[in-house]
PDB file of N, CA, C and O in Angstrom:
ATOM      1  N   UNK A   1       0.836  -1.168   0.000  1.00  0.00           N
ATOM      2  CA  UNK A   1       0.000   0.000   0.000  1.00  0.00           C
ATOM      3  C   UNK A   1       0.889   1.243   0.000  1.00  0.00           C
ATOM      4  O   UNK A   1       1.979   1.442   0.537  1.00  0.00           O
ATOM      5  N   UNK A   2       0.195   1.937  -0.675  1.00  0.00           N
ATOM      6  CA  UNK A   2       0.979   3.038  -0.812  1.00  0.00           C
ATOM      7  C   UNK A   2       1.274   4.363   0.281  1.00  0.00           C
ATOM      8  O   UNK A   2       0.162   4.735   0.655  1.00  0.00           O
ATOM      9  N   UNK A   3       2.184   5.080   0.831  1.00  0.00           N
ATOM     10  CA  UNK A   3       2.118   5.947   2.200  1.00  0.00           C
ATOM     11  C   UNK A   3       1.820   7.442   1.201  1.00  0.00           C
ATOM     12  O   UNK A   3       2.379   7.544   0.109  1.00  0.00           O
ATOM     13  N   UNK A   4       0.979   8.436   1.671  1.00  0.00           N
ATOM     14  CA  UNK A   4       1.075   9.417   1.444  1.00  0.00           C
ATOM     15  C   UNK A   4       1.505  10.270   2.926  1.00  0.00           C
ATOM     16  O   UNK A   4       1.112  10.040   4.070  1.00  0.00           O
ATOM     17  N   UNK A   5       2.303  11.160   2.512  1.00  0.00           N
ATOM     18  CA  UNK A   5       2.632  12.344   3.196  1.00  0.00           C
ATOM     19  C   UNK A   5       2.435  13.745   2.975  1.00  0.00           C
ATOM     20  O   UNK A   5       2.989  14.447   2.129  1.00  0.00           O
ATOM     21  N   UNK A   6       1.498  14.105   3.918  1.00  0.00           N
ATOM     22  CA  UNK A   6       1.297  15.506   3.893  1.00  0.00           C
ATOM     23  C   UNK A   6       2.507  16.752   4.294  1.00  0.00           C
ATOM     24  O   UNK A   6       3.193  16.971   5.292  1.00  0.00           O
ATOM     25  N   UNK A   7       2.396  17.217   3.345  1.00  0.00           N
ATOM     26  CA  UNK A   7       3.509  18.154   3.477  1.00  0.00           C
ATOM     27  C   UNK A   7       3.311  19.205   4.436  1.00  0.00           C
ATOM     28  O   UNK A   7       2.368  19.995   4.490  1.00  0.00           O
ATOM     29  N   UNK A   8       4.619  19.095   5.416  1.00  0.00           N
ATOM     30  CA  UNK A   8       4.828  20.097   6.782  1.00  0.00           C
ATOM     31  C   UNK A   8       5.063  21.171   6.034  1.00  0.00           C
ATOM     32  O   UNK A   8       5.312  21.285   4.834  1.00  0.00           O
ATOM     33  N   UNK A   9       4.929  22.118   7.088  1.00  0.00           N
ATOM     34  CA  UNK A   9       4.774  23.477   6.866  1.00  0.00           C
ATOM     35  C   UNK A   9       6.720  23.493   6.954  1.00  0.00           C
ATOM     36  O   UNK A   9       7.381  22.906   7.811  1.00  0.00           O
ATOM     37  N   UNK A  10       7.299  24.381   5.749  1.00  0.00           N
ATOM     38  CA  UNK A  10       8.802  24.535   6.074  1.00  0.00           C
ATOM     39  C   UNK A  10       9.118  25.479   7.162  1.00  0.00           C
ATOM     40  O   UNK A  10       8.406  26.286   7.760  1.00  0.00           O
ATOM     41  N   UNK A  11      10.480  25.145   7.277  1.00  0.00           N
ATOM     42  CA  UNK A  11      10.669  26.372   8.789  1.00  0.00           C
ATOM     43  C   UNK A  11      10.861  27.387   8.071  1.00  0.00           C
ATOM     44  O   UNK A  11      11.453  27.163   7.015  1.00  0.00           O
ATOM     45  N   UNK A  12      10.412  28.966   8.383  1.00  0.00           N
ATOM     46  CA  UNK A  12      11.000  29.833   8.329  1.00  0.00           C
ATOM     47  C   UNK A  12      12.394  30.274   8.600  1.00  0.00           C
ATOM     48  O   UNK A  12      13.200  29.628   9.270  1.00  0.00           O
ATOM     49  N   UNK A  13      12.719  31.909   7.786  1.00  0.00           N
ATOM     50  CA  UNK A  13      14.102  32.103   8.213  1.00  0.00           C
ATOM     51  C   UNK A  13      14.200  32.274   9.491  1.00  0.00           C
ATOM     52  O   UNK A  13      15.312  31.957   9.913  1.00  0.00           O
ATOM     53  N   UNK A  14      13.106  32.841  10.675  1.00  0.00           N
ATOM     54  CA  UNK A  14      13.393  33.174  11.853  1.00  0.00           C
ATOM     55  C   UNK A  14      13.691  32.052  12.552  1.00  0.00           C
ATOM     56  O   UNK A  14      14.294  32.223  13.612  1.00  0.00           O
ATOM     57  N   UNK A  15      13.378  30.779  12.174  1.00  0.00           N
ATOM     58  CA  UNK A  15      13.424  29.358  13.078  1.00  0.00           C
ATOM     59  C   UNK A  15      14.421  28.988  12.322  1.00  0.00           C
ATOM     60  O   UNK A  15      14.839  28.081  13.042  1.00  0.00           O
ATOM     61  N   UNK A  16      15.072  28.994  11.490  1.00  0.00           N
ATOM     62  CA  UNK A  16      16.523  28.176  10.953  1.00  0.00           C
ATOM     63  C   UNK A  16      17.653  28.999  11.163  1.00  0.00           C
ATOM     64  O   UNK A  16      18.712  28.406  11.368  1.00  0.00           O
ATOM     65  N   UNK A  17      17.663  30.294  11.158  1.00  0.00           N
ATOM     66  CA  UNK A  17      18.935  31.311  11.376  1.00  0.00           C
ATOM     67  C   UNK A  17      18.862  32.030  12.757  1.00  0.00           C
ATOM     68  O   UNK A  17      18.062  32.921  12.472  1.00  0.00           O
ATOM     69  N   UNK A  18      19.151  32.206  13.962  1.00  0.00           N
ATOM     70  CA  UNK A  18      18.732  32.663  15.196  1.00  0.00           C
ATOM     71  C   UNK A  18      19.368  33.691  15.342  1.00  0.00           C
ATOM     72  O   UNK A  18      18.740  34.458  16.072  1.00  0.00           O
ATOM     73  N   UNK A  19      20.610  34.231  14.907  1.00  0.00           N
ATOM     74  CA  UNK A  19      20.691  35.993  14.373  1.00  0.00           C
ATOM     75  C   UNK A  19      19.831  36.615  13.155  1.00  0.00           C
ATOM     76  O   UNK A  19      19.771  37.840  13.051  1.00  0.00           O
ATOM     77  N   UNK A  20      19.181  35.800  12.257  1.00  0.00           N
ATOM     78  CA  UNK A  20      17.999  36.378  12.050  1.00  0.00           C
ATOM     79  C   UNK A  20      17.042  37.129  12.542  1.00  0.00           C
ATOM     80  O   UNK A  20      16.587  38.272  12.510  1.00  0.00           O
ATOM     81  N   UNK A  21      16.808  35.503  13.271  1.00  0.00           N
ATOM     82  CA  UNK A  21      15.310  35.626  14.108  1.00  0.00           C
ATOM     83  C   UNK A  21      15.178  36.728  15.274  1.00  0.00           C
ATOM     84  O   UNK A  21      14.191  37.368  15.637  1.00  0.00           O
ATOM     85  N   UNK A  22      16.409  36.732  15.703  1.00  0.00           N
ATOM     86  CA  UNK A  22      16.986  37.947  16.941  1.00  0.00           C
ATOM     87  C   UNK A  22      16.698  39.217  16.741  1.00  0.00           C
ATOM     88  O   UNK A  22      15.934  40.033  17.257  1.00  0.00           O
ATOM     89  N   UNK A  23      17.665  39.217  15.666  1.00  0.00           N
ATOM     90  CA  UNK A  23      18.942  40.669  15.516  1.00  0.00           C
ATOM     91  C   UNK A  23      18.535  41.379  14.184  1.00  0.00           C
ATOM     92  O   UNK A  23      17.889  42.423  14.263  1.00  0.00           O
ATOM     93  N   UNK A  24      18.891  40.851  12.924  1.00  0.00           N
ATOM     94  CA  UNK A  24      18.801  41.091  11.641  1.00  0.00           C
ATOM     95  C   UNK A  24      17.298  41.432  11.301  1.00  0.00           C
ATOM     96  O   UNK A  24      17.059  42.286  10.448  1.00  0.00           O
ATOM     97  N   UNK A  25      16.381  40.835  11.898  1.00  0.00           N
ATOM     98  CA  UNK A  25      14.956  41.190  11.429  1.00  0.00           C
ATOM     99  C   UNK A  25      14.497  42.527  11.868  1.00  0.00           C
ATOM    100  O   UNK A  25      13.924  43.368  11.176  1.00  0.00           O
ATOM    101  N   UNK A  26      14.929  42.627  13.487  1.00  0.00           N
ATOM    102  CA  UNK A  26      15.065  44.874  13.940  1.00  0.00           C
ATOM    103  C   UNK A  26      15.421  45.533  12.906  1.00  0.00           C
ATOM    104  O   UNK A  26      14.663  46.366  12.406  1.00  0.00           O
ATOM    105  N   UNK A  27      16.490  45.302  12.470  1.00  0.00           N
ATOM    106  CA  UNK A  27      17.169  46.466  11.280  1.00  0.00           C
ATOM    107  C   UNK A  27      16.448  46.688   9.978  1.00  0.00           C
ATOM    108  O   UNK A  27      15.687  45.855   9.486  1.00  0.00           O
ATOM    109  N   UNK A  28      16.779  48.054   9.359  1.00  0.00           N
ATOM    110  CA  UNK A  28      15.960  48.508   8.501  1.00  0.00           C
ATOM    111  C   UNK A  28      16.174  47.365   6.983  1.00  0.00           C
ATOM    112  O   UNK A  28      17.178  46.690   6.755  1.00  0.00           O
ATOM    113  N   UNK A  29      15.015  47.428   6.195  1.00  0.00           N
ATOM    114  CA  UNK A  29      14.640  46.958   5.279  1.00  0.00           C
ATOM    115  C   UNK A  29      16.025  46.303   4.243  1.00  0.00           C
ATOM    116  O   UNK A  29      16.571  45.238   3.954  1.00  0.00           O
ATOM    117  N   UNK A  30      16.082  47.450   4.025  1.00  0.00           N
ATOM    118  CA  UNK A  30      17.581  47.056   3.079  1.00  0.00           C
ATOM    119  C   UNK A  30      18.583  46.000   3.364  1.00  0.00           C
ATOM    120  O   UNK A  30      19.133  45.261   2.547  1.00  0.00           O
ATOM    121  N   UNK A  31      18.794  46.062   5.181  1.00  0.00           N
ATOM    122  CA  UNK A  31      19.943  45.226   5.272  1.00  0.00           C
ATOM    123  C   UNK A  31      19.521  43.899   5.526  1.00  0.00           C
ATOM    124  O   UNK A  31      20.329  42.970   5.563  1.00  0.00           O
ATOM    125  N   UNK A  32      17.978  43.714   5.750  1.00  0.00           N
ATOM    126  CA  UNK A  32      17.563  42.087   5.860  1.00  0.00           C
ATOM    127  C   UNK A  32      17.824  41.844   4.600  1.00  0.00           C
ATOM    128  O   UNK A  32      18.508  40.864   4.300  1.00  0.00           O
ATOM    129  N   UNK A  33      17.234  42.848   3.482  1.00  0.00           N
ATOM    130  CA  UNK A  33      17.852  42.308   2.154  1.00  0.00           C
ATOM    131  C   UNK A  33      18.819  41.864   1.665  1.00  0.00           C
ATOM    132  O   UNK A  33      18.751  40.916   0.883  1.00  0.00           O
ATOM    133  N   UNK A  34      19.682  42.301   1.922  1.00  0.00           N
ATOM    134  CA  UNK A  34      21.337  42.535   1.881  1.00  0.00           C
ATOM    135  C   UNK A  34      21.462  41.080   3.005  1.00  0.00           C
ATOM    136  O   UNK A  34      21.897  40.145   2.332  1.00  0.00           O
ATOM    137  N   UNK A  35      21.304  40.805   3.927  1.00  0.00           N
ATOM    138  CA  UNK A  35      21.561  39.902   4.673  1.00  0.00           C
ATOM    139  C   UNK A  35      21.223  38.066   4.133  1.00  0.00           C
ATOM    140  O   UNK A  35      21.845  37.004   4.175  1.00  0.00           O
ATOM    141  N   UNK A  36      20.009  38.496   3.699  1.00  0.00           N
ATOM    142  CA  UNK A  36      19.400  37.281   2.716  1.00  0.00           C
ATOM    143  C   UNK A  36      20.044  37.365   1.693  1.00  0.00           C
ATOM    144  O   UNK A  36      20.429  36.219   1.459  1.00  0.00           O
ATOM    145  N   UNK A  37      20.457  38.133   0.812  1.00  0.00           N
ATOM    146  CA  UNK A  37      21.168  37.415  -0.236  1.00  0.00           C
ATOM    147  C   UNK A  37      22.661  36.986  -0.187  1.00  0.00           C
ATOM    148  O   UNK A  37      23.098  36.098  -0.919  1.00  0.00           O
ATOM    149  N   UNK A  38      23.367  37.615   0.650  1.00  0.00           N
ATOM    150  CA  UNK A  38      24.305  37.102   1.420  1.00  0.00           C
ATOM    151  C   UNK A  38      24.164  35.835   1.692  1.00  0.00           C
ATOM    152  O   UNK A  38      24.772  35.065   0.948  1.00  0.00           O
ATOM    153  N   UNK A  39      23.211  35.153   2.986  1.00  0.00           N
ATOM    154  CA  UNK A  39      22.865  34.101   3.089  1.00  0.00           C
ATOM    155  C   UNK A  39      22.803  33.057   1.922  1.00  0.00           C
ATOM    156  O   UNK A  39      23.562  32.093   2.025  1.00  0.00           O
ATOM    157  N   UNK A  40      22.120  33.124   1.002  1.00  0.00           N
ATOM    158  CA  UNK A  40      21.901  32.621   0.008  1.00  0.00           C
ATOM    159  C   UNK A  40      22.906  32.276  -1.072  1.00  0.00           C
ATOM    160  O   UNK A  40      22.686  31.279  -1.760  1.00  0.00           O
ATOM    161  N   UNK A  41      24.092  33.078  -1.304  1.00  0.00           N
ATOM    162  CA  UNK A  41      25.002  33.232  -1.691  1.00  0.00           C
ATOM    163  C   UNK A  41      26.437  31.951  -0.939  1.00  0.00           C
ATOM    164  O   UNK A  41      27.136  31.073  -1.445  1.00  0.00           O
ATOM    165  N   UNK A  42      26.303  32.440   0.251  1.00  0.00           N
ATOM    166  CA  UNK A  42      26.739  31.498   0.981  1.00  0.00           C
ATOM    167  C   UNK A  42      26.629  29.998   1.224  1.00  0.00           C
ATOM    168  O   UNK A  42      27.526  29.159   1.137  1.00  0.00           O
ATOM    169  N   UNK A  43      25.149  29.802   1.596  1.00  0.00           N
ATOM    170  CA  UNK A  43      24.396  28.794   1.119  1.00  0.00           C
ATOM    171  C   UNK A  43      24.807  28.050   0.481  1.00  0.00           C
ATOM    172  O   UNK A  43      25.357  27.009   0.841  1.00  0.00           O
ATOM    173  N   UNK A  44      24.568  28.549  -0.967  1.00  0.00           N
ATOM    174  CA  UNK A  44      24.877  28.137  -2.280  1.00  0.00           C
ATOM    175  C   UNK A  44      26.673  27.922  -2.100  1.00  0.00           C
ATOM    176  O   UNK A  44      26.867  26.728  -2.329  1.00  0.00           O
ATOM    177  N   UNK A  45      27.256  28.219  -1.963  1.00  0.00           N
ATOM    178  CA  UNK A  45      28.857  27.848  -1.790  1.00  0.00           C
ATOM    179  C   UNK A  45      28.859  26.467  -1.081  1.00  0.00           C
ATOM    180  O   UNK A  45      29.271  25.405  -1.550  1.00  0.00           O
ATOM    181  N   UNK A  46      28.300  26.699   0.177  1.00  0.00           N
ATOM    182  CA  UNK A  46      28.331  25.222   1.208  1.00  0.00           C
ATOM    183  C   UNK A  46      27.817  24.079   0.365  1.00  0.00           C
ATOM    184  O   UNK A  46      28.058  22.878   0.486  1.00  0.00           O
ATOM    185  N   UNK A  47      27.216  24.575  -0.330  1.00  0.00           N
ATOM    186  CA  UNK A  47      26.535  22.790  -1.114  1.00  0.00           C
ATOM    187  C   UNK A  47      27.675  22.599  -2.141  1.00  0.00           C
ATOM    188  O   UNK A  47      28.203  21.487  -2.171  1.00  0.00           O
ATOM    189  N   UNK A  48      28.107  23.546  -2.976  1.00  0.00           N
ATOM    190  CA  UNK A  48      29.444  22.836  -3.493  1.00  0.00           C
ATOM    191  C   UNK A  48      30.423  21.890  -3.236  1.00  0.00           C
ATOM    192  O   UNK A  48      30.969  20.932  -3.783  1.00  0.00           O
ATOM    193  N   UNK A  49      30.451  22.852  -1.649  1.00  0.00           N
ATOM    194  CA  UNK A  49      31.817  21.349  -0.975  1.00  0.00           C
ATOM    195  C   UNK A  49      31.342  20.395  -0.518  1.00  0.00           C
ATOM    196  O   UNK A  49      30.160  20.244  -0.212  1.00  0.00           O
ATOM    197  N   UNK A  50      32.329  19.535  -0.404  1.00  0.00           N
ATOM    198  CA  UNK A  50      31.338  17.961   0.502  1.00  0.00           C
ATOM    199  C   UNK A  50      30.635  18.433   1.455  1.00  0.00           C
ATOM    200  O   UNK A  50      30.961  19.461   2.050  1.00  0.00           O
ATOM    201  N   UNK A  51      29.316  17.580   1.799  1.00  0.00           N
ATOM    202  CA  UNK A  51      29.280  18.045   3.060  1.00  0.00           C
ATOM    203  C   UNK A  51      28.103  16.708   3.254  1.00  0.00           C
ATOM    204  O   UNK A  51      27.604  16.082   2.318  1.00  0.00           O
ATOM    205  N   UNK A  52      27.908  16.546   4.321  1.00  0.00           N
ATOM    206  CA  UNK A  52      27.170  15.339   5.382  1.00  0.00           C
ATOM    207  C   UNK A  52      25.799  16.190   4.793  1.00  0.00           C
ATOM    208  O   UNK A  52      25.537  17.390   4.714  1.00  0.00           O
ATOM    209  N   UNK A  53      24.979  14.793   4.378  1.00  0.00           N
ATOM    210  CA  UNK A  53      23.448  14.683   3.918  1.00  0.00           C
ATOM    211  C   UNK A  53      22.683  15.716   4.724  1.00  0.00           C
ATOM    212  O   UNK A  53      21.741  16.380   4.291  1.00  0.00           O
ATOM    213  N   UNK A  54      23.354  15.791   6.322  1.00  0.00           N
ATOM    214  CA  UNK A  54      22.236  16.590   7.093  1.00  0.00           C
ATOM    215  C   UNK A  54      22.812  17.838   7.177  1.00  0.00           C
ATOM    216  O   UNK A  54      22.262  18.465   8.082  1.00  0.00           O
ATOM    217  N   UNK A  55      23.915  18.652   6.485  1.00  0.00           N
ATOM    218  CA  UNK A  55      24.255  20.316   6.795  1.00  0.00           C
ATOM    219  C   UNK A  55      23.622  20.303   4.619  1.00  0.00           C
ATOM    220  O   UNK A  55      23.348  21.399   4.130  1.00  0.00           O
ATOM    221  N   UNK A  56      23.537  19.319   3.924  1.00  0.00           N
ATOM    222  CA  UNK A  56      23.210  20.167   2.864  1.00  0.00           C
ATOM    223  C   UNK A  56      21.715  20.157   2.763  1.00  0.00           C
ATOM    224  O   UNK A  56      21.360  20.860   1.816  1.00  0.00           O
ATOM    225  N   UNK A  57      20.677  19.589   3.429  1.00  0.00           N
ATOM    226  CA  UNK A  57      19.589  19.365   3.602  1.00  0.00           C
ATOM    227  C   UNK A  57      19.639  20.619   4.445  1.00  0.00           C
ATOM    228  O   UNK A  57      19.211  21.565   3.783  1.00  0.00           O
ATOM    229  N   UNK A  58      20.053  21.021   5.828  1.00  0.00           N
ATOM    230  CA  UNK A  58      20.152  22.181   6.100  1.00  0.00           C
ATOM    231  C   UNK A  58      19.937  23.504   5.231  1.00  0.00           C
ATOM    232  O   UNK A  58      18.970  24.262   5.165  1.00  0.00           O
ATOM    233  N   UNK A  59      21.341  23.520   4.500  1.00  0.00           N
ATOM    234  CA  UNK A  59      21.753  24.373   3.243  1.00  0.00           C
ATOM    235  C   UNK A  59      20.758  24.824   2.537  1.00  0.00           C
ATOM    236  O   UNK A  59      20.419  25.991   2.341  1.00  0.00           O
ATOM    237  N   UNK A  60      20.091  23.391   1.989  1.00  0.00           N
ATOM    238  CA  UNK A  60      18.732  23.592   0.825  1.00  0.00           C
ATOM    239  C   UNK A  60      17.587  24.822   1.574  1.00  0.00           C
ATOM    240  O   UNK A  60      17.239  25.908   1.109  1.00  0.00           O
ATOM    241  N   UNK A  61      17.198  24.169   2.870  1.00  0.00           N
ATOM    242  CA  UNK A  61      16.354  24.850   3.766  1.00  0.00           C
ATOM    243  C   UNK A  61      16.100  26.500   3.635  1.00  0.00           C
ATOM    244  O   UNK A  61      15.193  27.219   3.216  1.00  0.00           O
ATOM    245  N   UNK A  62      17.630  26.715   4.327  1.00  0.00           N
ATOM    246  CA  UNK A  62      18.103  27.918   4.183  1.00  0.00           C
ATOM    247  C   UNK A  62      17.925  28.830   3.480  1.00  0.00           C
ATOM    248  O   UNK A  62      17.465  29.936   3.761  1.00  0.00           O
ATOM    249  N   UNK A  63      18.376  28.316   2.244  1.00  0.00           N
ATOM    250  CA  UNK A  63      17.977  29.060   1.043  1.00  0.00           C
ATOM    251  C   UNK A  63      16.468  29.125   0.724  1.00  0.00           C
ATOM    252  O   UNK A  63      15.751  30.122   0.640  1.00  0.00           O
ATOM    253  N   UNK A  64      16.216  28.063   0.597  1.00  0.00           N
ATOM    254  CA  UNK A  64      14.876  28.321   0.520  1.00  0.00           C
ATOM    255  C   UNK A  64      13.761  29.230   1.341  1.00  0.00           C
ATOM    256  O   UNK A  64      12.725  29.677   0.849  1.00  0.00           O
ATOM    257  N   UNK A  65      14.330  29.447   3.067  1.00  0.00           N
ATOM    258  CA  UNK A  65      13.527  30.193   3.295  1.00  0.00           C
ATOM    259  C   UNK A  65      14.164  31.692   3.511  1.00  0.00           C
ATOM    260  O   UNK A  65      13.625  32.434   4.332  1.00  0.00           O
ATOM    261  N   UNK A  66      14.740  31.914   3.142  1.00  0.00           N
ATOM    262  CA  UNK A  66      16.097  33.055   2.876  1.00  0.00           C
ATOM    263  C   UNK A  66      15.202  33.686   1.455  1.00  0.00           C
ATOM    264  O   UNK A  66      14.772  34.839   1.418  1.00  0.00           O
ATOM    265  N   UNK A  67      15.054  32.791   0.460  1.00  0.00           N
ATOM    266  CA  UNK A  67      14.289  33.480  -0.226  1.00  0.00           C
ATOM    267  C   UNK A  67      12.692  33.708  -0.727  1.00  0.00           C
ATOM    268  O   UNK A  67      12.032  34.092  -1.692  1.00  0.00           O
ATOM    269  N   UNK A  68      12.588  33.285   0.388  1.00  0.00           N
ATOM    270  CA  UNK A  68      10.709  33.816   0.784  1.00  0.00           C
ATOM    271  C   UNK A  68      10.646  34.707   1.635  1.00  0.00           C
ATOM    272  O   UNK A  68       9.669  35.452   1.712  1.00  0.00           O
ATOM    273  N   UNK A  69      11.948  34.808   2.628  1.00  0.00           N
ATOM    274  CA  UNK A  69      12.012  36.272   3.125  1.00  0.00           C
ATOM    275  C   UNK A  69      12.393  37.328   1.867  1.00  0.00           C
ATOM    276  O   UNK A  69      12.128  38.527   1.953  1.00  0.00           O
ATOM    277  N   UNK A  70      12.727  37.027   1.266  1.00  0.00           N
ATOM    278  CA  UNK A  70      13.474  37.869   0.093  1.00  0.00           C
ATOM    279  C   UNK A  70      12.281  38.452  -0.234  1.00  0.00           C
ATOM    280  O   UNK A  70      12.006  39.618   0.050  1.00  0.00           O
ATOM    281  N   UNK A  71      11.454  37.589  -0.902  1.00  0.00           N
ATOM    282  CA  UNK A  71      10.121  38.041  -1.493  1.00  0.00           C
ATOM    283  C   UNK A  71       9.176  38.499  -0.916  1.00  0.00           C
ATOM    284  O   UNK A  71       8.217  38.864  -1.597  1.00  0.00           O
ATOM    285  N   UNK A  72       9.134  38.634   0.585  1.00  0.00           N
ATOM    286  CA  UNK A  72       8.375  39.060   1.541  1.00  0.00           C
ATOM    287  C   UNK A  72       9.230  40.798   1.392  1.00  0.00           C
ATOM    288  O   UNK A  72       8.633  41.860   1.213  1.00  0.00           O
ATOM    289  N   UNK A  73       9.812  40.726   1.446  1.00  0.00           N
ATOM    290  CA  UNK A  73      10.707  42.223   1.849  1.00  0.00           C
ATOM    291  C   UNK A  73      10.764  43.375   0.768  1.00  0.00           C
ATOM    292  O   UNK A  73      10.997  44.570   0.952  1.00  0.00           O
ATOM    293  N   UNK A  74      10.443  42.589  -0.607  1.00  0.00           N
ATOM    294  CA  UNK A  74      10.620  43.284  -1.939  1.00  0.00           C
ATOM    295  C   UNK A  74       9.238  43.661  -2.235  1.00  0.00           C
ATOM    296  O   UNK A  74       8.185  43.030  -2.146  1.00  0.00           O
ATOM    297  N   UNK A  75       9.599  45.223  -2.726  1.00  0.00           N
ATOM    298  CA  UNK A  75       8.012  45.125  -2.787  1.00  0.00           C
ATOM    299  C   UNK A  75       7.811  44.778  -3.980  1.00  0.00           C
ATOM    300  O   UNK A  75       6.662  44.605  -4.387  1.00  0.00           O
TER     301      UNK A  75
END
């Protein structure tokens, strides 16, 4: 029989980055921007190098919700 899985809600950037969730989200507009694509940028580097199934599954995360903050922030 077949399993279906309902898809969890992903974590946000405030629950995966905790100087995000802190610090970076107070400050004005621009530099969360600037901060997320940074992130993302970075991100994207870490999956290049080796890395253990559970920091690039991390990685993927990241980015991903790095750039739904992105799109939240832009008008």
């Amino acid at each position: 029989m077949f399993k279906f899985f309902k898809n969890s809600p992903k974590p946000s950037l405030h629950q995966l980055d905790q100087l995000y969730g802190q610090t970076i989200c107070e400050c004005p507009v621009q530099e969360q921007i600037s901060y997320c694509q940074r992130l993302i940028e970075s991100s994207q580097y870490h999956l290049t190098q080796s890395s253990p199934k559970e920091e690039i599954d991390y990685f993927k995360s990241l980015i991903e919700a790095a750039d739904i903050e992105l799109k939240k922030l832009k008008p």
